[in-house]
C-alpha positions as CSV (number, residue, x, y, z in Angstrom):
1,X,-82.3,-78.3,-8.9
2,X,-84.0,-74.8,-8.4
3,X,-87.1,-73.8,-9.7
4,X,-85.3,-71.3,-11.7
5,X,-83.6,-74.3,-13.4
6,X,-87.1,-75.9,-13.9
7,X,-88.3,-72.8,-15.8
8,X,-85.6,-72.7,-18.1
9,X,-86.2,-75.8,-19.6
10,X,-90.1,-75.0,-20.2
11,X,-88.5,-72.0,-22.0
12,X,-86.5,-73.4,-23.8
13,X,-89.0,-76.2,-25.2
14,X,-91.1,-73.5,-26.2
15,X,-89.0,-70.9,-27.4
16,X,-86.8,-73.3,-29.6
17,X,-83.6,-71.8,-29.2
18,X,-80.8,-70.9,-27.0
19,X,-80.3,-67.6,-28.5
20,X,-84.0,-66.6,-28.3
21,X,-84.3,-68.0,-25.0
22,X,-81.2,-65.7,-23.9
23,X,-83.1,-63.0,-24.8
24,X,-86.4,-63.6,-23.6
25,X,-85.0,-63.8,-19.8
26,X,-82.3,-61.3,-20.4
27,X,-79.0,-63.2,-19.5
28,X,-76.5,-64.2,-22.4
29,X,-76.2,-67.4,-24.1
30,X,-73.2,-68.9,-22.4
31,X,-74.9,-68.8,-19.4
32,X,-78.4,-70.0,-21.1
33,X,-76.1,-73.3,-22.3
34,X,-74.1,-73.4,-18.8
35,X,-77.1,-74.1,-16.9
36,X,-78.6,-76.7,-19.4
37,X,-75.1,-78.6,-19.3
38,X,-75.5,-78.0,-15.6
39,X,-79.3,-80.2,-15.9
40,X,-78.7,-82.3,-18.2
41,X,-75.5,-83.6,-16.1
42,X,-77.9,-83.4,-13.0
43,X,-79.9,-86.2,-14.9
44,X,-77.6,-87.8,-16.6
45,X,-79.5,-87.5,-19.7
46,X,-79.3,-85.6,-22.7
47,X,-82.6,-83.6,-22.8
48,X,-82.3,-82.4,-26.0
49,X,-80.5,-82.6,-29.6
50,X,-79.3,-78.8,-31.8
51,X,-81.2,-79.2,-35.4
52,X,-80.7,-76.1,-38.2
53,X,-84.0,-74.7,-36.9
54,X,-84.4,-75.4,-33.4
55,X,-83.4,-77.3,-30.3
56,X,-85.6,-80.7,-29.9
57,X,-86.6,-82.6,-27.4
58,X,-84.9,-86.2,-27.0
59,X,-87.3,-89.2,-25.7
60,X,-85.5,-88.7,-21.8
61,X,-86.2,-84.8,-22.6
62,X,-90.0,-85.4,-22.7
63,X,-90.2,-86.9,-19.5
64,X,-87.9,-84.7,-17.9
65,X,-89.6,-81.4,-19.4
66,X,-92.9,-82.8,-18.2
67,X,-92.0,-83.1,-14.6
68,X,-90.5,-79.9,-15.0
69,X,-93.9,-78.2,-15.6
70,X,-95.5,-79.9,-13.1
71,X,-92.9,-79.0,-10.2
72,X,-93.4,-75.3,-11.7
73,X,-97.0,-75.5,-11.7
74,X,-97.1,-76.9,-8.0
75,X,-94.7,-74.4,-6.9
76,X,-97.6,-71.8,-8.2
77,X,-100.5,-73.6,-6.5
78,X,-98.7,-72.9,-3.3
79,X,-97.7,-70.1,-3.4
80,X,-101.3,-68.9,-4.6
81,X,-102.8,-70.6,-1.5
82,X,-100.2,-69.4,1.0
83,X,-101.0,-66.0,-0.4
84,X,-104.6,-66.2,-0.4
85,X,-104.8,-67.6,3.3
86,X,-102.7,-64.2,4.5
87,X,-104.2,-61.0,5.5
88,X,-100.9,-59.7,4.3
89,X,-100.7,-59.0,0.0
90,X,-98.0,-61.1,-1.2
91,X,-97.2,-64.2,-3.6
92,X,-96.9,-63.8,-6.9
93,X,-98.5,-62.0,-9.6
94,X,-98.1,-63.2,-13.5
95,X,-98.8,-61.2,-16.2
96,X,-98.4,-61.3,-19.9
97,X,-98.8,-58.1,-21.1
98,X,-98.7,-56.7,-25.2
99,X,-95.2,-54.8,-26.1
100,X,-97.4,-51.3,-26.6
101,X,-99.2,-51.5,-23.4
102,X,-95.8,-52.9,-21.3
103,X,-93.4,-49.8,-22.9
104,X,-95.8,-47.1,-22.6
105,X,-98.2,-47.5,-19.6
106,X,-97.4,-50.8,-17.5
107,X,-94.2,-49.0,-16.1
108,X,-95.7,-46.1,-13.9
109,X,-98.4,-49.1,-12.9
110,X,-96.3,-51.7,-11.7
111,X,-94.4,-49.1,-9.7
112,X,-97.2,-47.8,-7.9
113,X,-98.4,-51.6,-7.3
114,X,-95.3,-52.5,-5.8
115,X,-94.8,-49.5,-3.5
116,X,-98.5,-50.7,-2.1
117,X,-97.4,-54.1,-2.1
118,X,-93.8,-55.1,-1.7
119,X,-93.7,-58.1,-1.1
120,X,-95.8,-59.3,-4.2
121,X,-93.5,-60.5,-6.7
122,X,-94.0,-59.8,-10.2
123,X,-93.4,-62.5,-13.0
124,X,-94.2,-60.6,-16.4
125,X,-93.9,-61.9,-19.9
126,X,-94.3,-58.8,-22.7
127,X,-95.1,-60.0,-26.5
128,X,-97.4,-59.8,-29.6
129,X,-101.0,-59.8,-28.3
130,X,-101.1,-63.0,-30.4
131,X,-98.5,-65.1,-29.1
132,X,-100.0,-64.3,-25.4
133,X,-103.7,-65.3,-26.9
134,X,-102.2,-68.5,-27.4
135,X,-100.4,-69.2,-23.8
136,X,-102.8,-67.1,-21.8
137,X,-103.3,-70.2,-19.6
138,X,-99.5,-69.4,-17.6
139,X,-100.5,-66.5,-16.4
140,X,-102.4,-64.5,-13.2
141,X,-103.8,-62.0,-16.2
142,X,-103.4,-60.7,-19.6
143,X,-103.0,-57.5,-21.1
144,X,-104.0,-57.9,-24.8
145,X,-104.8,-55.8,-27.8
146,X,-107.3,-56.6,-30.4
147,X,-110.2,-59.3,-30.3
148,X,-110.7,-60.6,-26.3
149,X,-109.6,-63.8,-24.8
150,X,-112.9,-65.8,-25.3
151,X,-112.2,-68.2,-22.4
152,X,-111.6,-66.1,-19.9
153,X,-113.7,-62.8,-18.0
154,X,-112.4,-59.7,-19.9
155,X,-112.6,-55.9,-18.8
156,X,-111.8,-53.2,-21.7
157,X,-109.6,-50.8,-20.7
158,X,-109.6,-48.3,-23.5
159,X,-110.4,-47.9,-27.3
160,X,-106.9,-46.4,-29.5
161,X,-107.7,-44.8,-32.3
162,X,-105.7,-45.5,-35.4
163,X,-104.1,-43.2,-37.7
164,X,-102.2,-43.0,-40.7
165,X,-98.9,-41.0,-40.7
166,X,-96.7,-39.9,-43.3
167,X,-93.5,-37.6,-44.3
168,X,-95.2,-36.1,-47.6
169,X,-99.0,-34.8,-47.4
170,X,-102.1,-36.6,-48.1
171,X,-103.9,-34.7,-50.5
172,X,-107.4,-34.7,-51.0
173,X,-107.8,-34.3,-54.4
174,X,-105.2,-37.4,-55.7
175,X,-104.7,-40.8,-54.3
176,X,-101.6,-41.4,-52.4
177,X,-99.0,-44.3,-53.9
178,X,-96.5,-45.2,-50.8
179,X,-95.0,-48.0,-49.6
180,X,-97.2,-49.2,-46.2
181,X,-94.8,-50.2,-43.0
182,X,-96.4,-52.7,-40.8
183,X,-95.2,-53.9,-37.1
184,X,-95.8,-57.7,-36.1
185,X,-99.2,-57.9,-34.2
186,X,-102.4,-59.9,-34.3
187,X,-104.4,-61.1,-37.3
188,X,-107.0,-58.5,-36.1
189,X,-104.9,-55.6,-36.6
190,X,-103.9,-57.0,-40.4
191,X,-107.8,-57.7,-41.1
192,X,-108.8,-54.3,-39.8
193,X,-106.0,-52.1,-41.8
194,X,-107.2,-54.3,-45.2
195,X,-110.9,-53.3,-44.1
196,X,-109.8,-49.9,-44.2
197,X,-108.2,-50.0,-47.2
198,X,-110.8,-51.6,-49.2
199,X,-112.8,-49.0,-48.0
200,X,-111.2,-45.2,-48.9
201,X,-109.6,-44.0,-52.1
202,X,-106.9,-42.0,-50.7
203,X,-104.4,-44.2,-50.3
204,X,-103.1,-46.9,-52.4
205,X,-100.0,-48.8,-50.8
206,X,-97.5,-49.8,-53.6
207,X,-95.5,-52.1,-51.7
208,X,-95.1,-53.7,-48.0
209,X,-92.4,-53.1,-45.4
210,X,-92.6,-55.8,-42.6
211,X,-91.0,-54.9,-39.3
212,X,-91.1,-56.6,-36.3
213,X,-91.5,-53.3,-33.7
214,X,-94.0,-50.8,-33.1
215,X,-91.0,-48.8,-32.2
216,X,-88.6,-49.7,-35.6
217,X,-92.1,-48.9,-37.6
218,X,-92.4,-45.5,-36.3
219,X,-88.6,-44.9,-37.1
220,X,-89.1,-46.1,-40.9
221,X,-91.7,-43.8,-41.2
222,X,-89.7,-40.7,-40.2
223,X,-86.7,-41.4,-42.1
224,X,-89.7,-41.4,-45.3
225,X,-89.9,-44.9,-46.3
226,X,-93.4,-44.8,-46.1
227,X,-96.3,-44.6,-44.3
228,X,-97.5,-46.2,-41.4
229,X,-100.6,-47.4,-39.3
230,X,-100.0,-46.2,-35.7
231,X,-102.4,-46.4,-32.5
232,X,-102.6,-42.9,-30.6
233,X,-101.3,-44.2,-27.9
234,X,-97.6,-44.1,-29.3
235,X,-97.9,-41.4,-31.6
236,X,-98.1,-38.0,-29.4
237,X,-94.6,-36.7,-30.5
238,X,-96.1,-37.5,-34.3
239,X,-99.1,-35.3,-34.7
240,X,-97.5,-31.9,-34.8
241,X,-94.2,-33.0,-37.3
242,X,-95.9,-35.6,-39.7
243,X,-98.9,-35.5,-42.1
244,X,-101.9,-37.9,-41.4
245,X,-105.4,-38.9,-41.2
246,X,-107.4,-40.6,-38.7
247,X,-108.8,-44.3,-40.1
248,X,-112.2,-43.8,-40.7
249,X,-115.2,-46.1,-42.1
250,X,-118.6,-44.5,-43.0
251,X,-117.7,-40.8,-40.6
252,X,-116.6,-43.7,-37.5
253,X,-112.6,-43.7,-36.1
254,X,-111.7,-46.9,-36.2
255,X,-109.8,-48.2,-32.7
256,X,-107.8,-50.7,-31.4
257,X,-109.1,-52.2,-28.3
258,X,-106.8,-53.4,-25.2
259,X,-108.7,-55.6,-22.8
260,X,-107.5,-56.9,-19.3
261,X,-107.9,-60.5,-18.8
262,X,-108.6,-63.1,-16.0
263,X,-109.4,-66.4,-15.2
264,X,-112.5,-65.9,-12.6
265,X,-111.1,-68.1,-10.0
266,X,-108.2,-65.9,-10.0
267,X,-109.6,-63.1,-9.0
268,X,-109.8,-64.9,-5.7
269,X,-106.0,-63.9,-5.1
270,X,-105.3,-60.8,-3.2
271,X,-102.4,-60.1,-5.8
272,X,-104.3,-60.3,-8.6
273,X,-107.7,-58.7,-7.4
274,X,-105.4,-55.9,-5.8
275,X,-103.9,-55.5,-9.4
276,X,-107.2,-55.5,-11.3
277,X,-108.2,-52.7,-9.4
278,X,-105.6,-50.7,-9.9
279,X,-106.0,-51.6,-13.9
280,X,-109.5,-50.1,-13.7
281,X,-108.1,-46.9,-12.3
282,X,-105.6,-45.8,-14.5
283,X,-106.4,-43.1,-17.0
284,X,-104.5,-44.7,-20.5
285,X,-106.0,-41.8,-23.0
């Protein structure tokens, strides 16, 4: 058994399903189902049973998936000391990063991070700042949007205002009756867009449209379906072709925050302190 095969299995307990799985660490799901027929005949156990919603975990599973995470967990523990007893930068570095911040900044970062260190190897997990509040425990450090991780030490990185963009004006003199697009996120960015609304009489939504991207948002709103709520960071190319307002409460913009992080002790790793630092250097907007 590999650790690779170990790692699977924790993913696949979590995630639910092959399919999603497959997706989530980018191989296709023949091979996702090869490689659990490949453990479970390693065992000798079926590890766990296909329902209409989601794969669960037999009796023999549970035992199996536990040892799984501890072999994964021990595998981390030494590698973190091994790396933190060299002079040399290496190991591994996990990080669970929001979609935004991953597609438009985390690129150019990780590239200069691993020209400095190459033999750091990066294991990075990109998701709804949500999802990562709720596993934040996994990972080296996290990239999130929104409210701060309470439990762990938190540097903010920057403050994205939001705005309001749209295909047809936004007139000052009559209220605005449009269907609202919205992009899956964290309770914090639904509460603050219904804070906003409660508070202006410009705009009036009519109906919702839920999609699941920041990205497939944006692209609704351009083909006029609606409007949309949409951080600066990802909304350059919009300010010059599309109508919009900044969100404002009492003369204030409101913004989205993005905060980096870290459990204290990890900070201890040359990886991770390495990677902090580099964090705290970049210019976002």
């Amino acid at each position: 058994m590999k650790i690779s095969d170990y790692e699977l299995l924790i993913q696949l307990a979590e995630i639910g399903t092959v399919r999603g799985t497959a997706k989530a660490i980018l191989i296709s799901q023949p091979a996702v189902s090869q490689r659990l027929k490949y453990i479970e005949q390693y065992f000798d156990e079926k590890i766990f049973i296909r329902t209409a919603k989601r794969l669960q975990l037999t009796p023999s599973g549970e035992m199996i998936l536990e040892h799984a995470r501890e072999v994964v967990k021990r595998e981390m523990e030494i590698k973190n000391k091994l790396a933190a007893s060299s002079n040399e930068v290496r190991g591994t570095l996990s990080i669970a990063c929001s979609t935004v911040i991953s597609q438009r900044y985390l690129p150019k970062i990780l590239a200069k991070f691993t020209k400095k260190f190459p033999k750091v190897t990066i294991d990075l997990v990109t998701g709804t700042s949500g999802d990562i509040k709720e596993d934040y425990i996994n990972y080296h450090v996290a990239i999130v949007r929104g409210e701060k991780i309470k439990d762990l030490e938190c540097l903010l990185l920057f403050e994205d205002p939001l705005y309001i963009f749209d295909t047809e004006p936004i007139m000052k003199d009559e209220v605005k009756k449009r269907p609202l697009i919205s992009f899956k996120s964290d309770d914090s960015l639904e509460e603050v867009i219904k804070h906003w609304l409660a508070n202006q009489n410009k705009i009036e939504p009519i109906q919702r449209i839920s999609v699941d991207q920041i990205e497939t948002c944006k692209q609704f709103m351009k083909q006029g379906l609606g409007m949309a709520v949409l951080p600066q960071s990802v909304s350059e190319s919009l300010f010059e072709k599309y109508h919009y307002i900044p969100l404002e409460i009492d003369g204030e913009k409101i913004s989205r925050k993005t905060w980096l992080c870290y459990q204290p002790e990890c900070k201890q790793l040359p990886q991770v302190n390495n990677f902090i630092n580099l964090m705290l250097e970049e210019t976002f907007i």
